[in-house]
C-alpha positions in Angstrom: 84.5 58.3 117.9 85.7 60.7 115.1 88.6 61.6 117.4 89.6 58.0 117.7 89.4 57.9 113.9 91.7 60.9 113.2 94.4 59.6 115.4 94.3 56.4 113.9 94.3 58.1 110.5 97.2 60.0 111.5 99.5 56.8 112.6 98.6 55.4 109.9 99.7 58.2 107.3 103.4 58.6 109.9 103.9 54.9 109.8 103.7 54.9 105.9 106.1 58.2 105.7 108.4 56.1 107.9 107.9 52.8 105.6 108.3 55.0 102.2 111.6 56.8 103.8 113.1 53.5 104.8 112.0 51.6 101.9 114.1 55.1 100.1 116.8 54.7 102.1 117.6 51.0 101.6 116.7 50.2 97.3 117.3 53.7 95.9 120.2 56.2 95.1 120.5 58.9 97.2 119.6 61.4 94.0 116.5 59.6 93.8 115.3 60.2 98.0 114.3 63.9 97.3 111.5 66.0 98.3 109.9 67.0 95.5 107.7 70.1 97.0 110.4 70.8 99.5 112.9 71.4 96.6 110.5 73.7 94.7 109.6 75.4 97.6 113.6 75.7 98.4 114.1 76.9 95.0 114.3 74.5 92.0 111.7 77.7 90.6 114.5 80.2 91.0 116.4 78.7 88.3 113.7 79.9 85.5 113.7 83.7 86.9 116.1 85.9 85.7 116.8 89.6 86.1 114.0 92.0 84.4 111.3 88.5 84.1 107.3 89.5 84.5 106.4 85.9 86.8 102.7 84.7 87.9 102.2 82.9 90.7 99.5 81.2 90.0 97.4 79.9 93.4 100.6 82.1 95.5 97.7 84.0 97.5 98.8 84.9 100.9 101.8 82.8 100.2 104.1 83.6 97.2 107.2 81.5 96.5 109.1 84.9 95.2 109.7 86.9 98.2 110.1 90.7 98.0 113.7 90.4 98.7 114.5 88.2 95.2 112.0 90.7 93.5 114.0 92.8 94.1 116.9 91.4 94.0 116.1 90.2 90.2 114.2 93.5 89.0 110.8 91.5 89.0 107.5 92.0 87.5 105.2 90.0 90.2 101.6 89.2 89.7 99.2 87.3 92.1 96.7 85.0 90.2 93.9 83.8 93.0 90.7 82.7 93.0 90.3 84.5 96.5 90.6 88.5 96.8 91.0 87.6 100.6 94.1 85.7 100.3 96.0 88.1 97.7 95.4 90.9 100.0 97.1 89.2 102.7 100.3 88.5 100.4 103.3 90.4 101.9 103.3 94.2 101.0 105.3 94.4 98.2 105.7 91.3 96.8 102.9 91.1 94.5 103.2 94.5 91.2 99.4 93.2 90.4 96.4 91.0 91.4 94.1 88.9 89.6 91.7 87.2 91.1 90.2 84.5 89.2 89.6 80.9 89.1 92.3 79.7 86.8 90.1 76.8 85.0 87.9 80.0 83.8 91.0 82.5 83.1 92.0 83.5 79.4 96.0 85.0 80.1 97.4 87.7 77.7 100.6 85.9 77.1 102.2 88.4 79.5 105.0 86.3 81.5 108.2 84.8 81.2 107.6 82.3 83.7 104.3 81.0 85.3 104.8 79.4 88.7 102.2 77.2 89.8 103.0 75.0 93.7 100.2 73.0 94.9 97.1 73.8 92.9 96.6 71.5 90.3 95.9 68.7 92.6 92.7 70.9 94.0 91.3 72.1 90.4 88.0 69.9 89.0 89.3 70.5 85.4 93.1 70.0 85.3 93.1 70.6 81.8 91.4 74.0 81.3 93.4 75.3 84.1 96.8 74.2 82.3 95.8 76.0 79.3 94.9 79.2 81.2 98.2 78.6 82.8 99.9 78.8 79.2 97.6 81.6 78.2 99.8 83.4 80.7 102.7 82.6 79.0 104.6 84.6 76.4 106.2 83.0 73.5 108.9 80.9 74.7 108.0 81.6 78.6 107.8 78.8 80.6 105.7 77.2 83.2 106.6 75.1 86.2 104.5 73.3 88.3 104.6 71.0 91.6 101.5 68.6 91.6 100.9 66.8 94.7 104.9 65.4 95.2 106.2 65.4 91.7 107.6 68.2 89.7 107.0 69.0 86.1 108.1 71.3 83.7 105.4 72.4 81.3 
């Protein structure tokens, strides 16, 4: 029965991803049909590094955005801010200068980086606010903060 469920579920969800892209396609301008997390993922964060910058990636784990190729590219200061040890260990070697493990609704920063990246976290946190200000605790004065939540981008 379950099963039955899940492949009904997932129809469901494909049918409405077609609907929303042809729904796109026909009433909206072509700037407007973009993939939010695809174009953070591809790099709308790139723009806010620059060459010498201390970045967080907040919730990056086992996954960081900032590869060790543009680390080093950019002379990069990297640090890992997860709630699990496990997944910051299994970050690519190299990529990550620091770890901190920590859940980021309990954190207190020490205003350390330019930029905080955060992808695809604050849609799983019970206290959105809390872990927004630990994100900015991060922060030096005049860093900045970007964030993708769920499909939409923000700049904080």
């Amino acid at each position: 029965m379950i099963p039955d469920i899940s492949n009904r579920l997932r129809e469901a969800v494909r049918f409405l991803v077609r609907l929303s892209q042809a729904f796109e396609r026909r009433f909206l301008p072509a700037a407007f049909a973009v993939d939010g997390n695809r174009d953070f993922v591809d790099g709308f964060y790139r723009s806010y590094l620059f060459p010498g910058a201390t970045a967080v990636e907040v919730c990056g784990g086992k996954n960081p955005l900032i590869s060790a190729a543009e680390k080093r590219e950019l002379s990069l200061r990297v640090i890992g801010l997860d709630i699990s040890e496990h997944e910051l260990s299994a970050a690519p070697a190299g990529v990550y200068d620091r770890t901190i493990c920590a859940d980021i609704t309990q954190y207190s920063g020490r205003a350390c980086a330019d930029v905080a990246i955060c992808a695809a976290l604050l849609e799983h946190v019970r206290d959105t606010d809390a872990a927004l200000c630990a994100i900015s605790s991060l922060l030096k004065p005049g860093g900045c903060g970007i964030a993708i939540h769920s499909l939409s981008q923000c700049r904080l």
